[in-house]
C-alpha positions as CSV (number, residue, x, y, z in Angstrom):
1,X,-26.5,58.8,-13.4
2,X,-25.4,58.4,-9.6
3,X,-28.2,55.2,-9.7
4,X,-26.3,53.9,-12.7
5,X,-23.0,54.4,-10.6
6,X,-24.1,52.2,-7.6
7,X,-25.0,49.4,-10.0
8,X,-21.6,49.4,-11.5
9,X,-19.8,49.8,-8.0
10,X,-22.4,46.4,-7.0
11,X,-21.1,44.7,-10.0
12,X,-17.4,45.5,-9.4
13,X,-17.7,44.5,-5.9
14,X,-19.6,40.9,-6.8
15,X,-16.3,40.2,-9.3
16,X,-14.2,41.1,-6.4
17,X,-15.7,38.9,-4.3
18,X,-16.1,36.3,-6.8
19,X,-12.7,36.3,-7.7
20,X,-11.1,36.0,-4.1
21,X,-13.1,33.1,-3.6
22,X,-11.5,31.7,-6.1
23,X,-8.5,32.4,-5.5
24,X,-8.7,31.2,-1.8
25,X,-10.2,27.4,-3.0
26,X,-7.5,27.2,-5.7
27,X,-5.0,27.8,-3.1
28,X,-6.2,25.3,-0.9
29,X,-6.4,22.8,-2.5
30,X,-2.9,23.4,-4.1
31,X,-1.9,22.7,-0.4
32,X,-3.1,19.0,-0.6
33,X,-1.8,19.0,-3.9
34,X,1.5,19.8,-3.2
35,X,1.6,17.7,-0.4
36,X,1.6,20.1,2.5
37,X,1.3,18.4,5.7
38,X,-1.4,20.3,7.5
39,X,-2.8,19.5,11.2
40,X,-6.4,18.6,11.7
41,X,-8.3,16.7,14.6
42,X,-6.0,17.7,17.9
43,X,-6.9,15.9,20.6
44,X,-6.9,16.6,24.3
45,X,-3.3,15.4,26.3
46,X,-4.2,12.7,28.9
47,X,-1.8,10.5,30.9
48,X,-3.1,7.2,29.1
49,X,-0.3,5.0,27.9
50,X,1.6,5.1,24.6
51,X,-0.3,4.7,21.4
52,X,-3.7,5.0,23.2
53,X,-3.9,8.6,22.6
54,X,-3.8,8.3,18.4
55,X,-7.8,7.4,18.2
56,X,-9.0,5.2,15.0
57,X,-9.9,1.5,15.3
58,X,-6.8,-0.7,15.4
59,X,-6.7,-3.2,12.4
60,X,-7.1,-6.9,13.5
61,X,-6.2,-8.3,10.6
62,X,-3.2,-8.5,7.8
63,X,-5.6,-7.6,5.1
64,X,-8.0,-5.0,5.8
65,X,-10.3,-3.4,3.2
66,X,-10.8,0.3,3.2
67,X,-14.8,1.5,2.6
68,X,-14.1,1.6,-1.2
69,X,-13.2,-2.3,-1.1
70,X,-10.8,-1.5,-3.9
71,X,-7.9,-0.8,-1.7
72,X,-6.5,-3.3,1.1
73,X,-4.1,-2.7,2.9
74,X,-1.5,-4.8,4.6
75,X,0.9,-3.1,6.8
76,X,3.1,0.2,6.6
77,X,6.8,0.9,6.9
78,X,9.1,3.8,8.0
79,X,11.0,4.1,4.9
80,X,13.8,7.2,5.4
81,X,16.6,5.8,2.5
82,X,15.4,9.0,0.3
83,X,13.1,10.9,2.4
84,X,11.3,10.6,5.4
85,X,8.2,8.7,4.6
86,X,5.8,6.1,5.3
87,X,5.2,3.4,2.8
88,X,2.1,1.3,2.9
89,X,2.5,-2.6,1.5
90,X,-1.2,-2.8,-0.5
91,X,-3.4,-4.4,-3.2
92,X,-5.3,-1.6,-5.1
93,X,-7.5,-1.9,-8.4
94,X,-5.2,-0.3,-10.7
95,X,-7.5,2.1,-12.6
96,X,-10.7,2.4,-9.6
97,X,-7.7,4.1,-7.3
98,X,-7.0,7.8,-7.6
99,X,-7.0,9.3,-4.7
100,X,-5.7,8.6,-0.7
101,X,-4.5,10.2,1.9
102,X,-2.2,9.3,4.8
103,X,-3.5,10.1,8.5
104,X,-0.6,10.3,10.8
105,X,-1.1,10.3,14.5
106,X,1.7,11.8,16.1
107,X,3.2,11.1,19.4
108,X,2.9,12.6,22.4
109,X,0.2,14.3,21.9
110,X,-1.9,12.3,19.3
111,X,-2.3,15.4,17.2
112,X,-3.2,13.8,13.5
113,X,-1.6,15.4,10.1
114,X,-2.7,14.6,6.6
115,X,-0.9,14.0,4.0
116,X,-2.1,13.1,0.0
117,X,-0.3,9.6,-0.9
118,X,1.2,8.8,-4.0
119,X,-0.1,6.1,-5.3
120,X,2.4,3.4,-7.0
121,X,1.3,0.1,-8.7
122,X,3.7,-2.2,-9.3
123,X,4.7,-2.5,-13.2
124,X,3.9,-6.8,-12.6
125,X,0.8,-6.8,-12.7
126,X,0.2,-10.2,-15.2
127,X,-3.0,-8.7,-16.7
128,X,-5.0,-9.1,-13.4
129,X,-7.0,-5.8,-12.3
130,X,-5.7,-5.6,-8.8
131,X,-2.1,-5.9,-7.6
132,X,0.8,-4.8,-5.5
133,X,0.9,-1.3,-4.8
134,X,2.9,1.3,-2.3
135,X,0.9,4.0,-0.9
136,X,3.7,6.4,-0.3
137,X,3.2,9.5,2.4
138,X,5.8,12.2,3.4
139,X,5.9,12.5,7.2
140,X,5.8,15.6,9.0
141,X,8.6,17.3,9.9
142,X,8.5,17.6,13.2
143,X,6.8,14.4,14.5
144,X,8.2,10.4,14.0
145,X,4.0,9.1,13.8
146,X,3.3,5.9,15.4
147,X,0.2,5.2,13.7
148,X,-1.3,5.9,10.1
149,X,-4.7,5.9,8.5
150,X,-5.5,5.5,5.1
151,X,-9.0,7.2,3.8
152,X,-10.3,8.5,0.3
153,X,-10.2,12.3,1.5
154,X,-8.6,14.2,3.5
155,X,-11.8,15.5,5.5
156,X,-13.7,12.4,7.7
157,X,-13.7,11.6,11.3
158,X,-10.7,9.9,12.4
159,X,-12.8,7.6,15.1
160,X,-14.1,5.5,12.0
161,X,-10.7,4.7,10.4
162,X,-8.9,1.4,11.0
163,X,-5.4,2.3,12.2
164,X,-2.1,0.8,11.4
165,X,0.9,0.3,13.4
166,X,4.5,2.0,11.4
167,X,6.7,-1.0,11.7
168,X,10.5,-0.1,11.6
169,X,10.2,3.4,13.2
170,X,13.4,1.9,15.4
171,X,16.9,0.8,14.1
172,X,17.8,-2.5,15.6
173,X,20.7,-5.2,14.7
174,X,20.4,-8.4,13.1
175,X,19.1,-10.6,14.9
176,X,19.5,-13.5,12.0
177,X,21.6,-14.0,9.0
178,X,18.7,-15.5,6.1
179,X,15.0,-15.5,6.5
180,X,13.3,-18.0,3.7
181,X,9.8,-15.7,2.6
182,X,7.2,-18.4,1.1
183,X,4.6,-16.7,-0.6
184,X,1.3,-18.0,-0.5
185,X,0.6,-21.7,0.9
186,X,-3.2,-22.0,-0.7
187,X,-4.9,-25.2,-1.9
188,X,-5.4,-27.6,0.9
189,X,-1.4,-27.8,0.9
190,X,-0.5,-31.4,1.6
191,X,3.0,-31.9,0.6
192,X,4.4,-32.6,4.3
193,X,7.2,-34.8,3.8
194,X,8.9,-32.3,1.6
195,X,8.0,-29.2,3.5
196,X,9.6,-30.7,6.3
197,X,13.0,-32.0,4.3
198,X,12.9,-28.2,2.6
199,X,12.8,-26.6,5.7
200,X,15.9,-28.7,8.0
201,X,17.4,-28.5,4.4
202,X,17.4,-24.5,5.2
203,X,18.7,-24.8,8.5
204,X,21.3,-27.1,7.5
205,X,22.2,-24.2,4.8
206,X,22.6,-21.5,7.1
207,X,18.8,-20.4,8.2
208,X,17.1,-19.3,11.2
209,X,13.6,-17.8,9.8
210,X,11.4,-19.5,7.8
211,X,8.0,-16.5,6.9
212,X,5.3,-18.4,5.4
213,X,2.1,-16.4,4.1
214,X,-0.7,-19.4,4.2
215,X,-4.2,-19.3,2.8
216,X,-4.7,-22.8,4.3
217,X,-3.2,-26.0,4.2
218,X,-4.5,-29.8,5.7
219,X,-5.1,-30.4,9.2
220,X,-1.3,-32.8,9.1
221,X,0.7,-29.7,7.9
222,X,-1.2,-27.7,10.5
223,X,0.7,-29.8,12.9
224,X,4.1,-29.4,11.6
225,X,3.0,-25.5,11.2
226,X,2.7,-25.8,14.7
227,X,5.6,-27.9,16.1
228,X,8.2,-25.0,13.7
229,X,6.3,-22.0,15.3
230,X,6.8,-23.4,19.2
231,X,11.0,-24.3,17.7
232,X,11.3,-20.8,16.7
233,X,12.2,-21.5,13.0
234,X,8.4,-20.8,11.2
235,X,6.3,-17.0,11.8
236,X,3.0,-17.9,10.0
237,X,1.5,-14.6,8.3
238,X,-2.5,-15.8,8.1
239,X,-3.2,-14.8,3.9
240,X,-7.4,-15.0,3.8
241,X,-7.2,-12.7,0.4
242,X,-9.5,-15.3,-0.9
243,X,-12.2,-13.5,1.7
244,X,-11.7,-10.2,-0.4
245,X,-11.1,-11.0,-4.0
246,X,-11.7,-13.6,-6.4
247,X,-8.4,-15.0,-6.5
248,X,-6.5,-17.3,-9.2
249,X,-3.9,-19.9,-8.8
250,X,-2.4,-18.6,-12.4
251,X,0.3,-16.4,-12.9
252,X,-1.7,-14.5,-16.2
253,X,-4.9,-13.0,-16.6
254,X,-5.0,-15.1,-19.4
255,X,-4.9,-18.1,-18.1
256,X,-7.5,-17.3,-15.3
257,X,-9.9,-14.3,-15.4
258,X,-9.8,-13.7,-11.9
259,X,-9.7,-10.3,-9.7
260,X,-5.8,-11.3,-8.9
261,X,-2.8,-13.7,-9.7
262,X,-1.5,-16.5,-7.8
263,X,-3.1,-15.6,-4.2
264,X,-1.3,-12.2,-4.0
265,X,1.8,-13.9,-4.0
266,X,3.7,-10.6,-5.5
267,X,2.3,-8.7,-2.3
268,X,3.5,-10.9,-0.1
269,X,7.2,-11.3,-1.1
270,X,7.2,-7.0,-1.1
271,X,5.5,-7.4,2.6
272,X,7.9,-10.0,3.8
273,X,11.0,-8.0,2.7
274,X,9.8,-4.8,4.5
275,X,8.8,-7.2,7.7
276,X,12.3,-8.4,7.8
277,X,14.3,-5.3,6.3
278,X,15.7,-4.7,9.9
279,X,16.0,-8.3,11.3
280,X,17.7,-10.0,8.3
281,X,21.1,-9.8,6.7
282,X,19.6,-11.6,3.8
283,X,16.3,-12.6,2.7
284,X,15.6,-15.8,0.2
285,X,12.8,-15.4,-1.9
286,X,11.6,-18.8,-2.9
287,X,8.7,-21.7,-3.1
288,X,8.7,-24.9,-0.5
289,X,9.7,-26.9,-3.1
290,X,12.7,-24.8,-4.0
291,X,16.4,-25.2,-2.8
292,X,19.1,-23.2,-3.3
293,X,22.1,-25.9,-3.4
294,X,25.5,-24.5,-3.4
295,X,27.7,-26.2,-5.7
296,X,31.0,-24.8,-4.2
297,X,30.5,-24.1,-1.0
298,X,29.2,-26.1,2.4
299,X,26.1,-23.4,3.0
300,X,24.9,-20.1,2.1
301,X,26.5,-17.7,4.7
302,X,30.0,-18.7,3.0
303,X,28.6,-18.9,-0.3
304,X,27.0,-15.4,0.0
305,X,30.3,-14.0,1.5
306,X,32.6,-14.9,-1.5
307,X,29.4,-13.4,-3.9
308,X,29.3,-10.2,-2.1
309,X,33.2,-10.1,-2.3
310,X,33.3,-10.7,-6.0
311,X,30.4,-8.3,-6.5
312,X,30.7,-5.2,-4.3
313,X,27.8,-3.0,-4.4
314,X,25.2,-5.9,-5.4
315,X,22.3,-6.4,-3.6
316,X,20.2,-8.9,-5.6
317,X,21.6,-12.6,-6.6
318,X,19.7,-14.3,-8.5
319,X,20.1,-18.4,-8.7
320,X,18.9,-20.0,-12.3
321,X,15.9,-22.5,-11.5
322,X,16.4,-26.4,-12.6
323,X,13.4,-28.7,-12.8
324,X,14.2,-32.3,-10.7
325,X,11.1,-34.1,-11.8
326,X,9.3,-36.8,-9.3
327,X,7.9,-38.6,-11.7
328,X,11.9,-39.8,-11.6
329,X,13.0,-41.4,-9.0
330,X,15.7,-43.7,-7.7
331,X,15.5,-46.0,-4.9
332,X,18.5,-45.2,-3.3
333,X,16.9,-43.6,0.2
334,X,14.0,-45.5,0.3
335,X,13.1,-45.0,4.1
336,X,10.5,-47.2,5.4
337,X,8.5,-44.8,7.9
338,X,8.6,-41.9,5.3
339,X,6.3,-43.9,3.3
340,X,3.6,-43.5,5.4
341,X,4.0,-39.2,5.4
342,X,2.1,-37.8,2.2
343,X,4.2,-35.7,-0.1
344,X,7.3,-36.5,-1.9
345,X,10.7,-37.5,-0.7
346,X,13.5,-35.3,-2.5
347,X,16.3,-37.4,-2.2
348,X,14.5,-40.0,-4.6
349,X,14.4,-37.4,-7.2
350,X,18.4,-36.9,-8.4
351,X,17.7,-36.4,-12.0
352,X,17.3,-33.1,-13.5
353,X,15.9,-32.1,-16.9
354,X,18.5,-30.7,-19.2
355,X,18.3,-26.6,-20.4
356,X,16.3,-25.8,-23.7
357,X,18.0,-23.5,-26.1
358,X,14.7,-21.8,-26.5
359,X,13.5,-21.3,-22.8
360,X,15.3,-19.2,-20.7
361,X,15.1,-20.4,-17.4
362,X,13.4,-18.3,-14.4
363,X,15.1,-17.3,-11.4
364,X,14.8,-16.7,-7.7
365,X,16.5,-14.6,-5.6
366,X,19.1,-14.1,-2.1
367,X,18.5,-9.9,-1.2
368,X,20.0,-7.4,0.8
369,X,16.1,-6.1,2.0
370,X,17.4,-3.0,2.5
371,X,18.7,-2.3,-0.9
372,X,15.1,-3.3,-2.8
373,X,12.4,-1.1,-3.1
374,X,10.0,-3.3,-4.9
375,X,10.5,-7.0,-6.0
376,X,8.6,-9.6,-8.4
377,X,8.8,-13.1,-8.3
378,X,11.6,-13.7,-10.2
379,X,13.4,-10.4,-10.6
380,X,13.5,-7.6,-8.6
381,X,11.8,-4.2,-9.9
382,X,13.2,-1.6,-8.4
383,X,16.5,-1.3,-6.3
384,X,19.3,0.7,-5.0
385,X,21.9,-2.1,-5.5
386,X,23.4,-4.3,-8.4
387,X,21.8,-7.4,-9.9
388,X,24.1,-10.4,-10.7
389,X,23.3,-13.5,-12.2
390,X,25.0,-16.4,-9.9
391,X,26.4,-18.7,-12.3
392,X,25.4,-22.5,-12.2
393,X,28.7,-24.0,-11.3
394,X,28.3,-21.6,-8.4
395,X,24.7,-22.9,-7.1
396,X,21.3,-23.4,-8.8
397,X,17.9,-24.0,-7.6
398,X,17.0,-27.6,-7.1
399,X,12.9,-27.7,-7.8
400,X,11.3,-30.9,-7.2
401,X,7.6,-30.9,-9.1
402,X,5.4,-32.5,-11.6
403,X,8.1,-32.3,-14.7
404,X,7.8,-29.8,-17.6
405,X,9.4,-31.7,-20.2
406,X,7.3,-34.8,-19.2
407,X,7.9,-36.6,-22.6
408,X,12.1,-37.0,-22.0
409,X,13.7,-40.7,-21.5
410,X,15.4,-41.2,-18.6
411,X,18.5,-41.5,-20.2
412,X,18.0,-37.5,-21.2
413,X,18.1,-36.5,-18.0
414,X,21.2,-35.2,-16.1
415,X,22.4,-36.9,-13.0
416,X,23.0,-34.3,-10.1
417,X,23.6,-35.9,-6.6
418,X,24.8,-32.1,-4.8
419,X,21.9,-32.9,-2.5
420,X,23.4,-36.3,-1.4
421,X,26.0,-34.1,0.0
422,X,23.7,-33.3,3.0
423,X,22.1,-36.7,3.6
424,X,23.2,-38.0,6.9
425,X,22.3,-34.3,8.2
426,X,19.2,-34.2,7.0
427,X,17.8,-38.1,7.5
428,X,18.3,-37.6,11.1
429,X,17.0,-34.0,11.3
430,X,13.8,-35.0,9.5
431,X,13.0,-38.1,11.4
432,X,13.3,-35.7,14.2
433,X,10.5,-33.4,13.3
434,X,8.4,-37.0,12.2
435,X,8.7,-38.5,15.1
436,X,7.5,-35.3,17.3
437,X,4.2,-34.6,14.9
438,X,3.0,-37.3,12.4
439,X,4.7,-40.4,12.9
């Protein structure tokens, strides 16, 4: 009897035992589940300057792969409009991606804090496996971090991480009124002459920032990259996501059965908006070849004044796109030396195609940055402000490019000559830049 006891006591003791240990593994990992901040990896106070105490390997580059090459990331923001958290700008594979944690390194002692991400793939996605994510961490409580990691667990060692930089961690002022995002110059881009009228075209209009995301372009526009970065008026983000994934220059998976659409262009436009959410009253979301011509007033800054007037609380205007084709052209403003500059000169180009009852017309967009959470190309996604539809007598978008109703007369076309408005301007302005880099 008393040997049968001890092997029931044994027993009773093993599910005891058992059981606790359960208990204890489900509670921890409810902690990461539940996104409990917990501290790991503290490291030693020395007197070395700021930022040199969070360890990890500093990221070179705007795209870096993570070890699972299914996640890149390009840069994270201090985001506090609902919470306190860091949100990471990425590209993820949308179904591979489950599972990341945020690595803070908090300052001033470097001490590093882990947090599970939530991971959040944008809804326009076009078909394509990988696209625009946010990779969004809460922060600890009690530390603004400097620097995050981003790793598949929440265990590893910290030294083989890439680390990131949180950009807007500080409130500052405007320090400009528009900033013109171009999302993604790929394709050997050639089209010098216009780039250069589009740009002075935006500085006549009110604009002091012109952020353009290249993938490459020919050695001529290299030079006018060049001569606008030394002026002040061009930042150049380098956009080599065609080292990473098999890119497409479609907008649909359909069209293209690549690993992404349109050289990332979506992740871009959501970077460029975070990268200027603090330095930028406004930010204009729209292609080189695009211009957003105001109808009733002399530039944007007024134009955007009487908008925000008539529409308090919006945040997002979006301008109705019209196609000027260049297979049309008029010879009024047929300037000698331009000929010589490859690319096509937009005040030839004064006839635009007439709406079709059956198309609806895209749109690009003039945003508050700080009132979008995530943007598309043509619409915004998510946002804490209004949307309003400017209306055309108001301003549209003058697109010169290869036409899409190709087969209309001449006669069909409309006249518009807004853009002879700003000609003597923008002659001289242009044979500025010409005459300081090609001609």
């Amino acid at each position: 009897m008393l040997h049968c006891g001890k092997k029931h006591i044994c027993a009773l003791v093993a599910c005891i035992l058992t059981f606790a240990s359960i208990l204890i593994c489900s509670w921890k990992d409810l902690q990461l589940q539940n996104n409990i901040t917990r501290k790991i990896l503290p490291q030693a106070t020395t007197t070395s300057p700021a930022g040199q105490l969070c360890r990890g390997k500093p990221a070179q580059n705007i795209i870096t792969a993570l070890k699972d090459n299914r996640t890149f990331i390009i840069s994270p923001y201090f985001d506090d409009r609902e919470s306190k958290v860091t949100r990471v700008i990425a590209i993820v594979h949308h179904e591979d991606v489950k599972q990341l944690y945020c690595w803070f390194c908090c300052q001033p002692d470097g001490k590093i804090y882990v947090s599970k991400a939530k991971i959040d793939v944008h809804s326009d996605r076009f078909g394509f496996p990988y696209g625009a994510a946010d990779i969004v961490c809460l922060e600890p409580e009690n530390c603004d971090p400097t620097y995050v990691s981003i790793h598949q667990s929440p265990q590893g060692n910290i030294d083989q991480l890439p680390r990131f930089e949180i950009k807007n961690r500080k409130a500052e002022t405007f320090s400009v009124d528009f900033t013109v995002c171009i999302s993604a110059m790929f394709g050997n881009y050639n089209n010098v002459l216009q780039f250069i009228q589009s740009v002075e075209m935006y500085k006549i209009l009110g604009v002091q920032k012109v952020v353009i995301y290249k993938n490459n372009c020919s050695h001529l526009m290299e030079k006018v990259l060049k001569f606008y970065i030394e002026e002040g008026t061009v930042e150049v983000i380098p956009w080599p996501i065609n080292s990473h994934l098999k890119v497409s220059s479609k907008w649909h998976f359909s069209m293209d059965e690549k690993d992404i659409g349109y050289y990332g262009q979506i992740t871009a436009l959501n970077d460029c908006i975070y990268r200027n959410m603090q330095r930028s009253k406004f930010v204009v979301l729209n292609d080189a070849d695009e211009i957003i011509l105001p109808l009733k007033h002399p530039d944007w800054k007024t134009m955007m004044s009487s908008l925000q007037e008539q529409n308090p609380g919006t945040g997002i205007f979006l301008f109705e796109n019209h196609i000027f084709p260049e297979t049309v052209s008029t010879h009024v403003f047929n300037i000698s030396s331009w000929n010589t500059v490859p690319g096509v000169n937009i005040l030839q180009h004064i006839h635009r195609e007439p709406d079709r009852k059956e198309v609806y017309n895209p749109r690009k967009m003039i945003i508050d940055p700080r009132k979008v959470i995530q943007t598309s190309v043509h619409s915004v996604l998510r946002a804490y402000g209004n949307s309003v539809n400017v209306p055309m007598d108001v301003a549209l978008i003058y697109h010169c490019r290869v036409p899409l109703q190709g087969n209309l007369p001449r006669e069909s076309l409309i006249r518009d000559t807004t853009l002879w408005r700003y000609n003597l301007s923008l002659i001289m302005n242009v044979n500025k830049v010409l005459y300081q880099t090609v001609l």
